[in-house]
C-alpha positions in Angstrom: 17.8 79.5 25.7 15.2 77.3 24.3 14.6 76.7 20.9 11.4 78.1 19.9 9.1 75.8 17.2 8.0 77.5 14.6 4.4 76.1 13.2 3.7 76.4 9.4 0.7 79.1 8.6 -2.4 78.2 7.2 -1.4 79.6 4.0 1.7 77.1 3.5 -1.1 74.4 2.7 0.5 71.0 2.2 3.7 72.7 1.2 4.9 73.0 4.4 3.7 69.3 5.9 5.9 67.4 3.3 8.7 69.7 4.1 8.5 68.6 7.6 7.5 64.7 6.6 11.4 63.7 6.7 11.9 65.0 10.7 8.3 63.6 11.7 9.2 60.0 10.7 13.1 60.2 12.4 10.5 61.3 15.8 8.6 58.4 15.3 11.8 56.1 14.7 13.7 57.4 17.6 10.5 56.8 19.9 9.9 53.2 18.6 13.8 52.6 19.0 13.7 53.4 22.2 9.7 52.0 23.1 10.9 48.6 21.0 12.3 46.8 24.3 9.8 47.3 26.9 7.2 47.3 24.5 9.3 43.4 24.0 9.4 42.8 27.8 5.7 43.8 27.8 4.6 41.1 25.1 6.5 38.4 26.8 4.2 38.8 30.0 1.4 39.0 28.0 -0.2 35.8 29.7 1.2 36.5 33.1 -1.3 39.8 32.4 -3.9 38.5 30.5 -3.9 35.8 34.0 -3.8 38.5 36.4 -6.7 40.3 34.6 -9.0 37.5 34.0 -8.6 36.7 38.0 -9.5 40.3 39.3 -12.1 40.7 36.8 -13.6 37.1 38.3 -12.9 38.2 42.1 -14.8 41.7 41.2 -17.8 39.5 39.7 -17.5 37.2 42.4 -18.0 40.3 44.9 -20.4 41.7 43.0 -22.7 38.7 42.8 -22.4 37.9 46.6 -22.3 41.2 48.2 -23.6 43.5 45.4 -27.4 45.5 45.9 -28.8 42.2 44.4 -26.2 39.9 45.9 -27.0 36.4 47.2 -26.9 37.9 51.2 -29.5 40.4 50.4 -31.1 37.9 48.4 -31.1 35.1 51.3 -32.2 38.0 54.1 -35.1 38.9 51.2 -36.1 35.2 51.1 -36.4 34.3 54.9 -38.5 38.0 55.4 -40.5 36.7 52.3 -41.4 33.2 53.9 -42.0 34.9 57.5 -44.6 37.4 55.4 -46.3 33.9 54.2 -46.6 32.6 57.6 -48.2 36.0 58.4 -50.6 35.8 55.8 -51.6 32.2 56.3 -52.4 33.0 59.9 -54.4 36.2 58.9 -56.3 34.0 56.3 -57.1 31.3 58.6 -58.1 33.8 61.4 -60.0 35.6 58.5 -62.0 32.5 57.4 -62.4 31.9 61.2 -64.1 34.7 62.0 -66.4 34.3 59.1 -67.8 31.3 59.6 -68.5 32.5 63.1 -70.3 35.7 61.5 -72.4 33.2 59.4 -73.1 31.1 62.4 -74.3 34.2 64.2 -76.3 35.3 61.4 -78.3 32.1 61.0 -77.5 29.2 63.6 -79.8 29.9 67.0 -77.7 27.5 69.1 -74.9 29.8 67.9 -76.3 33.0 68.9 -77.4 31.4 72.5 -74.1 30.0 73.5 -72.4 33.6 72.4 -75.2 35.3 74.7 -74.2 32.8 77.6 -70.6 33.1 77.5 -69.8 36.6 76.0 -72.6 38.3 77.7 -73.0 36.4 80.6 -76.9 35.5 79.9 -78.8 33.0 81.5 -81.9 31.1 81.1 -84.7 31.7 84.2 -84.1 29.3 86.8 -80.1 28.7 86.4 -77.6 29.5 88.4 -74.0 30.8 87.4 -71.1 29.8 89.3 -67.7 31.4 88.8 -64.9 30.6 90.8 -62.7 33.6 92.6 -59.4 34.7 90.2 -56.5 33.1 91.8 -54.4 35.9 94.3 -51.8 37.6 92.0 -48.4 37.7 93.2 -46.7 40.8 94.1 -42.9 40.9 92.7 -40.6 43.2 94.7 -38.9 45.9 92.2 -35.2 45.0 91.1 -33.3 47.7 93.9 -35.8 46.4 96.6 -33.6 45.4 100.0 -34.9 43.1 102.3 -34.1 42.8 105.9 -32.2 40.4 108.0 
């Protein structure tokens, strides 16, 4: 049968941890007695460790840095849809200043306003004569599971 511990009571005080002071530190001797050699071993690799942990630490960084939420692909993708928005925007700005310059012209400039009339609304002057040529004959495309005949 086991042997049961028996814990001092509240009551013993200090009394009763110095009695047991003797046994506590043969413990503690028998478990650094038998810790002492791989605790040895242990501090011999301590390079080979101190090695091995600098290098994952750096690989998990390294992973980290190039893959992470912030990482250097996400990055580059961020970069390319930045420049593309930059295109955009110069376009839009150019069509933008575009259009109002021909809003001023149409506002103010009577040769603009007549050649708008003329082409956009198809306005003429009396006594001229508009020719426009016939839209060239559109050609039919037969549908992709269309057979044709021998």
């Amino acid at each position: 049968m086991a042997r049961l511990r028996k814990f001092p009571r509240p009551e013993d005080g200090w009394r009763a941890v110095a009695e047991r002071a003797p046994q506590a530190e043969a413990l503690a001797e028998s478990w650094i007695v038998g810790a002492r050699p791989f605790l040895l071993q242990i501090y011999g690799w301590r390079r080979r460790i101190a090695t091995i942990a600098v290098a994952v630490m750096a690989v998990s960084l390294f992973v980290h840095v190039m893959f992470g939420a912030n990482g250097m692909v996400v990055y580059k993708k961020k970069r390319a849809e930045y420049q593309l928005l930059q295109e955009k925007i110069q376009q839009v700005q150019i069509d933008n200043d575009r259009y109002t310059q021909q809003v001023q012209a149409l506002k103010s400039d009577q040769e603009a306003i007549e050649k708008e009339a003329r082409e956009g609304l198809r306005y003429v002057k009396p006594g001229e004569h508009v020719y426009v040529s016939p839209a060239p004959p559109q050609k039919t495309v037969p549908p992709a599971n269309h057979v044709t005949k021998k």
